[in-house]
C-alpha positions as CSV (number, residue, x, y, z in Angstrom):
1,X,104.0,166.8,1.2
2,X,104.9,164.7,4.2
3,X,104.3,161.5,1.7
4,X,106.9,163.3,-1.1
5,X,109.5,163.4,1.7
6,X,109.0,159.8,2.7
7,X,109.8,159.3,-1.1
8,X,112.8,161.9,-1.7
9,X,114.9,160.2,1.3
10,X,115.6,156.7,0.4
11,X,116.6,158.1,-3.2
12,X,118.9,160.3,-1.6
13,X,120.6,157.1,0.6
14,X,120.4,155.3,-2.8
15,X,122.7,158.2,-4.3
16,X,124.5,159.2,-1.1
17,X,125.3,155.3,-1.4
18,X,126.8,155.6,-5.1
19,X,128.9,158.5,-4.3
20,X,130.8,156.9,-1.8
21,X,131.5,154.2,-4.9
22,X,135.0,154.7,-7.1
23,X,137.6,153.4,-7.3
24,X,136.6,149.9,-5.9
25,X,133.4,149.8,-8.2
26,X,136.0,150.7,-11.2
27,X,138.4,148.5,-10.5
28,X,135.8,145.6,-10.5
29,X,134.5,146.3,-13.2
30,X,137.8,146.8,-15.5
31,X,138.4,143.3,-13.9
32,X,135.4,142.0,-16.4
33,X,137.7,143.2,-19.2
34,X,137.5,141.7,-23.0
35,X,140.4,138.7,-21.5
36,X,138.4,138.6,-18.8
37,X,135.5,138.1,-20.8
38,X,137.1,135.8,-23.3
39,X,138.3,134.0,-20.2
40,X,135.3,133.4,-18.4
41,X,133.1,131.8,-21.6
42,X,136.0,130.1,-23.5
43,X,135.9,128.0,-19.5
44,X,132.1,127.8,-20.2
45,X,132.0,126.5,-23.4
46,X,134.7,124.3,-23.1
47,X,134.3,122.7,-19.5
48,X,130.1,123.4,-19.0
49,X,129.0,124.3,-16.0
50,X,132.6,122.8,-14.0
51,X,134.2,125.7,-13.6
52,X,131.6,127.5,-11.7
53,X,132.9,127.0,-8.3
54,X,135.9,129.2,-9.2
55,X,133.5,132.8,-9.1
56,X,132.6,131.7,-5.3
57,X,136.2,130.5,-4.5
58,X,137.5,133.9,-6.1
59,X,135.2,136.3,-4.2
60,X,136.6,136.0,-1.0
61,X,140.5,136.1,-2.4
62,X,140.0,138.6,-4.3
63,X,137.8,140.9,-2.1
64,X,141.3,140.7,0.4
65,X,144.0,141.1,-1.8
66,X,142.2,144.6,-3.3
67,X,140.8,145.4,0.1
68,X,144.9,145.4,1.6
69,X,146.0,147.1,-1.9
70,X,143.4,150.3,-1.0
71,X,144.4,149.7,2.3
72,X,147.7,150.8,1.5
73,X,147.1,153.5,-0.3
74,X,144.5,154.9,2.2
75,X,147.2,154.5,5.3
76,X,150.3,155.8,3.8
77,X,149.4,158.5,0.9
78,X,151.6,156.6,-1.6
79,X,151.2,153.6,-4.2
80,X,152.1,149.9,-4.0
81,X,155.5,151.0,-6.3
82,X,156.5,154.2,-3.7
83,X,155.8,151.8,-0.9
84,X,157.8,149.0,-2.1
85,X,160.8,151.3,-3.1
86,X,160.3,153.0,0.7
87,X,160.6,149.7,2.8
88,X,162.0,146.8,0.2
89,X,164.9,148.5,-2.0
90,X,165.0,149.5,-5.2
91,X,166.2,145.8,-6.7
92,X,162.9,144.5,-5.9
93,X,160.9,146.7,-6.6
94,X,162.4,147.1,-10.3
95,X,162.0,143.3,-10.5
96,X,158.1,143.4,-10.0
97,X,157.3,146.7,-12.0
98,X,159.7,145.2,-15.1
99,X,156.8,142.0,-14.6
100,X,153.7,144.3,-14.5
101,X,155.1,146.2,-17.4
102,X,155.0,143.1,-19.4
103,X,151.9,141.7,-18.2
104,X,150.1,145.0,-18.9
105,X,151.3,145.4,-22.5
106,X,150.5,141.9,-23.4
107,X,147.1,142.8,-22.0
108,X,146.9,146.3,-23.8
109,X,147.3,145.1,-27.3
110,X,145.1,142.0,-26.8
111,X,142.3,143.8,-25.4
112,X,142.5,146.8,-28.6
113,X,142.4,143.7,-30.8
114,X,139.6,142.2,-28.8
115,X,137.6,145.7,-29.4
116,X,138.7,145.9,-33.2
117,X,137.5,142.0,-33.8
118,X,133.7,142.9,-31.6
119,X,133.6,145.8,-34.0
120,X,134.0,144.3,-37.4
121,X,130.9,142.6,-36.4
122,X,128.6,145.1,-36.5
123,X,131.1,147.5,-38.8
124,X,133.0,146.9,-42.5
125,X,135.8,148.3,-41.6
126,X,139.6,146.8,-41.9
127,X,141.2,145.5,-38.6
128,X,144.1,147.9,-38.6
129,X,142.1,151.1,-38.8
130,X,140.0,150.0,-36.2
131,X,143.1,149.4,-34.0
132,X,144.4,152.8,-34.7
133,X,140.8,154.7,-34.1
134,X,140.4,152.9,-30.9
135,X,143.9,153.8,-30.2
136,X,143.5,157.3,-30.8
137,X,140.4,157.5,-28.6
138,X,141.2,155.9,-24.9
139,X,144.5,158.0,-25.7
140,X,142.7,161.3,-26.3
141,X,139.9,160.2,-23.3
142,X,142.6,159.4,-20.3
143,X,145.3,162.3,-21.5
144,X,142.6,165.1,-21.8
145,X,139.6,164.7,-19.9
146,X,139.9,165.5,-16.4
147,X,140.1,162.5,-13.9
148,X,136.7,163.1,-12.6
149,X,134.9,163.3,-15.4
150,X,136.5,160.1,-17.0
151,X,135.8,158.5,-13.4
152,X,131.9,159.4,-13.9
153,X,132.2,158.1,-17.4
154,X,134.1,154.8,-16.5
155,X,131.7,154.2,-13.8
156,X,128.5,154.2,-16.7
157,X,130.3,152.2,-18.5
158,X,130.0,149.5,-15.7
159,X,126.5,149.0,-16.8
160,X,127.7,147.5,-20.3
161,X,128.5,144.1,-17.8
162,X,124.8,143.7,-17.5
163,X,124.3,141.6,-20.4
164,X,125.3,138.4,-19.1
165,X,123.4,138.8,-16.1
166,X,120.0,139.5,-18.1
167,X,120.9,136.4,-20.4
168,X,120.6,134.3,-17.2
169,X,117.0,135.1,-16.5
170,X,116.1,134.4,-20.2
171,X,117.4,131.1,-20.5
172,X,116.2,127.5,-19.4
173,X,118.4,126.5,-16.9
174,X,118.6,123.4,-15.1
175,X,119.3,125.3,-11.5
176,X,120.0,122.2,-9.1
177,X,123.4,121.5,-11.8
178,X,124.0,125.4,-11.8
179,X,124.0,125.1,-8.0
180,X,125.7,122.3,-7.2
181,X,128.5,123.2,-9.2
182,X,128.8,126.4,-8.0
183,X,129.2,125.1,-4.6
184,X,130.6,122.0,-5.0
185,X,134.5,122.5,-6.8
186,X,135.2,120.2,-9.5
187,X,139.1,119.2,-10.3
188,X,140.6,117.8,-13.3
189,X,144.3,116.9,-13.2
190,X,145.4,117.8,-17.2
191,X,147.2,121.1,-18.6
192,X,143.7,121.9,-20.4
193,X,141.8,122.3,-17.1
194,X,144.8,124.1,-15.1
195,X,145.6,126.2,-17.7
196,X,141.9,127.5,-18.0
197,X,141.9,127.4,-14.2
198,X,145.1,129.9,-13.9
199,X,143.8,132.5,-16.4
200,X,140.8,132.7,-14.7
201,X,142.8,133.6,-11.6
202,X,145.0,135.6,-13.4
203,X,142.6,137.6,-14.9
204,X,140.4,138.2,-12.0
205,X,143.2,139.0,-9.7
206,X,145.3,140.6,-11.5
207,X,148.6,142.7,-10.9
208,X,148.2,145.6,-12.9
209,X,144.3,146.3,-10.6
210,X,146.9,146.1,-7.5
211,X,148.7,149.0,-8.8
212,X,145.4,151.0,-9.5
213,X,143.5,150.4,-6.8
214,X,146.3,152.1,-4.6
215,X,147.1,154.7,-6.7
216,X,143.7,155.6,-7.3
217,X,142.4,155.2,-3.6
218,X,145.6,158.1,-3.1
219,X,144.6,159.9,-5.8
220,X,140.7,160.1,-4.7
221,X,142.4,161.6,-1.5
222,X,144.7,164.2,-2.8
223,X,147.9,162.3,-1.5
224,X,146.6,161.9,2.2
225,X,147.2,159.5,4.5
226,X,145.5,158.6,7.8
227,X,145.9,160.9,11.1
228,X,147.6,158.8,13.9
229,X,145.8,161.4,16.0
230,X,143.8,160.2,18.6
231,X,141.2,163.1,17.6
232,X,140.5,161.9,14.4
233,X,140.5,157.9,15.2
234,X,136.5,158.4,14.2
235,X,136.8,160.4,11.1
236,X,139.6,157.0,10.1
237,X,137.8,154.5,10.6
238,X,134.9,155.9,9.2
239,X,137.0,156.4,6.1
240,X,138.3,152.8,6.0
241,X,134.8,151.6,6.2
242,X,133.9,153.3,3.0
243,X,136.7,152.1,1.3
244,X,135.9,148.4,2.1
245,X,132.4,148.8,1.2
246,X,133.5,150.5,-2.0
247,X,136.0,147.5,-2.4
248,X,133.4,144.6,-1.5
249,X,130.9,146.1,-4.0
250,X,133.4,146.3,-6.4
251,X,134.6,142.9,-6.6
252,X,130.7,141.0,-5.6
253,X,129.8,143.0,-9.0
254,X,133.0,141.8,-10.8
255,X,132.1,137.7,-9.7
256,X,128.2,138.0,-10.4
257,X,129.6,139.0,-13.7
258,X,132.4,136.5,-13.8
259,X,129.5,133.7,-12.6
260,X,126.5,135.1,-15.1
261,X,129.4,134.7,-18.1
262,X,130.0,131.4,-17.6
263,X,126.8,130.1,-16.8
264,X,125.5,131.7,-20.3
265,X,128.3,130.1,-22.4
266,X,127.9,126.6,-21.0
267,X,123.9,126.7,-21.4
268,X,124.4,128.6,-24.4
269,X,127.6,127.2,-26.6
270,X,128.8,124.1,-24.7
271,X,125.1,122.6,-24.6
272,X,125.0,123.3,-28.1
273,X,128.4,121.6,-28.7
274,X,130.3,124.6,-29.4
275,X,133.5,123.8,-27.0
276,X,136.5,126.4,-28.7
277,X,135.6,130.2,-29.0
278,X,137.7,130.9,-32.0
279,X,136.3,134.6,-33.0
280,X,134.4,137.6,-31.8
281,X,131.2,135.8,-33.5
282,X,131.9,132.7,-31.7
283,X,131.6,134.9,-28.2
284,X,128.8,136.9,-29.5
285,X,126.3,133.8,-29.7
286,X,126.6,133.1,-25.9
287,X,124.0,136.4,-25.9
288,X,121.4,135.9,-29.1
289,X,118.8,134.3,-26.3
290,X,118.8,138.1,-24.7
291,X,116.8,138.9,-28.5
292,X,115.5,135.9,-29.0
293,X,112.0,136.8,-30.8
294,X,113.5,139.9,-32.0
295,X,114.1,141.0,-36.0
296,X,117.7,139.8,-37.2
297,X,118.5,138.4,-33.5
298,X,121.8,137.2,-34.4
299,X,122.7,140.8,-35.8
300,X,121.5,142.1,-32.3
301,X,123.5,139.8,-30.2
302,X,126.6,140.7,-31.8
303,X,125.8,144.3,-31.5
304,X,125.2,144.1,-27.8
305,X,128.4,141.8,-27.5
306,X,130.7,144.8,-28.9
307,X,129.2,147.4,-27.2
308,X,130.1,145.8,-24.1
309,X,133.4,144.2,-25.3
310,X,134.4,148.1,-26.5
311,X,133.1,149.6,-23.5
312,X,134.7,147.7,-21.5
313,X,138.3,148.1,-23.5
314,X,137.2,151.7,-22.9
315,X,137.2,151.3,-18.7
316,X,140.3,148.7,-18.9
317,X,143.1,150.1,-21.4
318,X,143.1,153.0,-19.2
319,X,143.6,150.9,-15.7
320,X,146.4,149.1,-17.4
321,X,148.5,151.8,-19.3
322,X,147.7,154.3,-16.2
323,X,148.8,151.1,-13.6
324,X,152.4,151.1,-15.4
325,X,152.2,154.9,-15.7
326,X,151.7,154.8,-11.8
327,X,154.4,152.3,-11.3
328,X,157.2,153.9,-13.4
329,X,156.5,157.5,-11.8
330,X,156.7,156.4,-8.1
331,X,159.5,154.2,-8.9
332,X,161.7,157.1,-10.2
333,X,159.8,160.0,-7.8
334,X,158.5,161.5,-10.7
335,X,155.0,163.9,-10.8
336,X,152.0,161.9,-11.5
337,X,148.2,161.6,-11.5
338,X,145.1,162.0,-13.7
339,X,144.3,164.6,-11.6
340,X,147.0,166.8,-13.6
341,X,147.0,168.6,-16.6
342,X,149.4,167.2,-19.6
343,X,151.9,170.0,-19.5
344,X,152.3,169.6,-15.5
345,X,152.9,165.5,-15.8
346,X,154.4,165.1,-19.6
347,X,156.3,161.7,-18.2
348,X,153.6,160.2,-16.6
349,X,151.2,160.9,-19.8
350,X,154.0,159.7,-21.7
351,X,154.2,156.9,-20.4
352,X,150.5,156.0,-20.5
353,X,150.9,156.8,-24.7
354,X,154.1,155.0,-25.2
355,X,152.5,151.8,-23.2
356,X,149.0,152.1,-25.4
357,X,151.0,152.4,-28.5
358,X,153.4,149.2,-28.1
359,X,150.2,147.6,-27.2
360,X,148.7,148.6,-30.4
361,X,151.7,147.4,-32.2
362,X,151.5,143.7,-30.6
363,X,148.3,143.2,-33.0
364,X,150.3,143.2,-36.3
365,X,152.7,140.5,-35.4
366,X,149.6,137.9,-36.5
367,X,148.2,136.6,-33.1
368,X,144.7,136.0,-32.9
369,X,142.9,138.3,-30.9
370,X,140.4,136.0,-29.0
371,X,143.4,133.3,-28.4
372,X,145.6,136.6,-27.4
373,X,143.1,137.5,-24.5
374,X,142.9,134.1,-22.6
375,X,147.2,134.1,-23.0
376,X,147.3,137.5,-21.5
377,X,144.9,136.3,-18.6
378,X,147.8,133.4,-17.8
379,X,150.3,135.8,-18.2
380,X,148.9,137.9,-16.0
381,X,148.4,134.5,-13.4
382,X,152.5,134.0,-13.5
383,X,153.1,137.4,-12.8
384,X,150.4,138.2,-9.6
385,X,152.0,135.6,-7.3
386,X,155.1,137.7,-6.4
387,X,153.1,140.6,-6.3
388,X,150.7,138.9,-3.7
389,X,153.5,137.8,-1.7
390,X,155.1,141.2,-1.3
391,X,151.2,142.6,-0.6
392,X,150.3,140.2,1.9
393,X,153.8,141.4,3.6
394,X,153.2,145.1,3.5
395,X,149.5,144.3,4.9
396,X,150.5,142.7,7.8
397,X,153.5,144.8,8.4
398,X,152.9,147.1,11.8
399,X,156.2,149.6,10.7
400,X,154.3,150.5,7.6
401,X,150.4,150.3,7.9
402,X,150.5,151.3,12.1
403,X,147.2,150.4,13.7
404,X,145.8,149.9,9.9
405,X,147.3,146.3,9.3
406,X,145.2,143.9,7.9
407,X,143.3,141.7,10.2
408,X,143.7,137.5,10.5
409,X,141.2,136.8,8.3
410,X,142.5,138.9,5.9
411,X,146.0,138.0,6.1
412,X,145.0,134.7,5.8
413,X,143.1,135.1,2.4
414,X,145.8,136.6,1.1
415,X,148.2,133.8,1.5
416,X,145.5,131.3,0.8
417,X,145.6,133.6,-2.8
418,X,149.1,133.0,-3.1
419,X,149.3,129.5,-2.3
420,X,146.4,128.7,-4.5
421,X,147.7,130.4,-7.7
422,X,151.4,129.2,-6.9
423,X,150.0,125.8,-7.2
424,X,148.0,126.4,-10.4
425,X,151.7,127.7,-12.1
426,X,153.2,125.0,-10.8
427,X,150.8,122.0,-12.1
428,X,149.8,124.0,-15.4
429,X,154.3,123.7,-15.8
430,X,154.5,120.0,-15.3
431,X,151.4,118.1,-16.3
């Protein structure tokens, strides 16, 4: 008996841990979406094992800029848009959702096209249906399920990022070179190497998981905001605690992922000369050492490559149509929230259909789908610097967080963020 007990508690810390998990763990892994993907092993296969330092450099940014974006929504009860509107006017605040509303699209329709290309692999079925059908199901997933069931689904689907990881211990590395240049940054001054450089950034910190993160941190607390009372100072920081560990997790799953992808495509399609993903199939080969030995191991590769390039559409089409639905609604003080039945929040639903379905639209007008998901990823790296420069104020700002700012190290990532993707515009414009 006593020897059952000694087994039943660590489980139950194990699972007490994962409860406290949401929407930090979520948002980290719809960071590791199908650009994000695309992103990290087109830099693999065209640039080796260079680009490596950018998961470590990344971490640390970030881990800050979400960390102050759930800070946010923890202190006040609102989102990044209501806060904006609230302290910064209107004129700004329309400025930066119009962005994110652009960004978000781009990155809608690339990622259905993304899921419809990993599918034809395994599937013989036309492009356009496949669109549509995947279309039909996020829609019919985020507008009808209730928000905690889809959160418990979304967080399973995490495990679909474990692929690349798994590759890693399969394949001959040579560790000191996957060390050193994880450690050690290497530069080159040319619009190839900036440009791969800024969508990596851009689609690791993204603006539309700025938006979410907030709104869902509110959302996870039913619209309440930290007691300034002196009472429940414990009960706070106790909850802020949780958030950051749910944050750190989060993002430390979303680089070991970012890392594991790009160490697989440089060992796996740059060593093998293949510099330039151009298709789904191209991707797909970075995993066929994960089934090596296996019957039809090429067939299997692609297979597991869709699964995780669909499940993953599955966890990030949501964040990015529900980020704008987010944004719009506080923006205009209209009812939102997963939490709420269609008929109570028609707008805010509507919004998250319209968004999906203009997305779905962008994949007839001929652009590749691969190609379209490293573009989106830049976009997305134009669009997050003025968005991290109005975060990093609100952070630091005493009228609006109270005791709750973010600390100096924080702060300090945070414009380190800024700088460093304001510089990686700015050279990726004029080289």
């Amino acid at each position: 008996m006593a020897h059952k007990i000694a087994n039943i508690k660590p489980w139950a810390r194990i699972k007490s841990f994962f409860k406290k998990l949401g929407p930090g763990l979520i948002t980290g892994a719809a960071d590791d979406d199908p650009s994000g993907i695309a992103t990290y092993s087109q830099a693999g296969a065209q640039f080796g094992y260079a680009l490596l330092w950018t998961a470590l450099f990344i971490l640390p940014l970030q881990t800050a800029i979400q960390e102050a974006c759930a800070r946010i929504g923890t202190v006040t009860g609102k989102g990044i848009a209501a806060v904006i509107k609230e302290h910064y006017g209107k004129k700004i605040l329309f400025g930066l959702v119009s962005l994110l509303l652009i960004a978000n699209t781009i990155n809608i329709g690339a990622d259905i096209g993304a899921m419809a290309a990993a599918a034809q692999l395994i599937i013989p079925i036309p492009f356009v249906v496949l669109c549509i059908s995947f279309t039909v199901i996020i829609l019919l997933l985020e507008v009808f399920i209730s928000y905690k069931v889809y959160a418990k689904i979304l967080k399973w689907l995490c495990l679909s990022l474990l692929a690349y990881p798994l590759t890693i211990f399969i394949i001959n590395e040579d560790w000191w070179t996957v060390l050193k240049a994880t450690f050690i940054p290497h530069f080159e001054f040319n619009f190839q190497f900036l440009f791969i450089v800024l969508a990596i950034l851009g689609t690791t910190i993204s603006p539309y998981l700025f938006f979410w993160q907030a709104s869902e941190v509110v959302e996870e607390n039913h619209g309440n905001h930290l007691s300034s009372s002196k009472r429940k100072i414990k009960k706070n920081n106790k909850h802020v605690f949780n958030m950051r560990i749910d944050n750190f997790v989060g993002m430390l799953f979303s680089q070991i992922t970012t890392w594991s992808i790009i160490v697989v495509a440089a060992s796996v399609l740059h060593n093998n000369d293949i510099t330039d993903i151009k298709t789904a199939a191209d991707a797909a080969k970075a995993l066929e050492p994960l089934v090596h030995g296996f019957p039809h191991a090429g067939t299997l590769a692609k297979v597991i490559f869709a699964i995780g390039i669909i499940g993953l559409g599955l966890i990030s089409i949501p964040v990015l149509a529900g980020s704008i639905a987010y944004a719009i609604c506080e923006t205009f003080d209209i009812k939102k929230g997963l939490d709420l039945k269609f008929k109570r929040a028609r707008i805010f639903y509507g919004i998250i259909i319209v968004s999906t379905l203009i997305g779905l639209l962008l994949n007839f007008v001929g652009i590749d789908p691969i190609k379209a998901l490293i573009y989106a990823a830049v976009i997305n790296g134009i669009i997050a610097v003025p968005l991290i420069f109005i975060i990093g104020l609100i952070a630091k700002n005493g009228n609006i967080m109270g005791r709750f700012t973010s600390g100096v190290l924080t702060n300090s990532l945070i414009w380190i963020t800024f700088i460093s993707m304001s510089a990686a515009v700015i050279g990726m414009i004029f080289l």
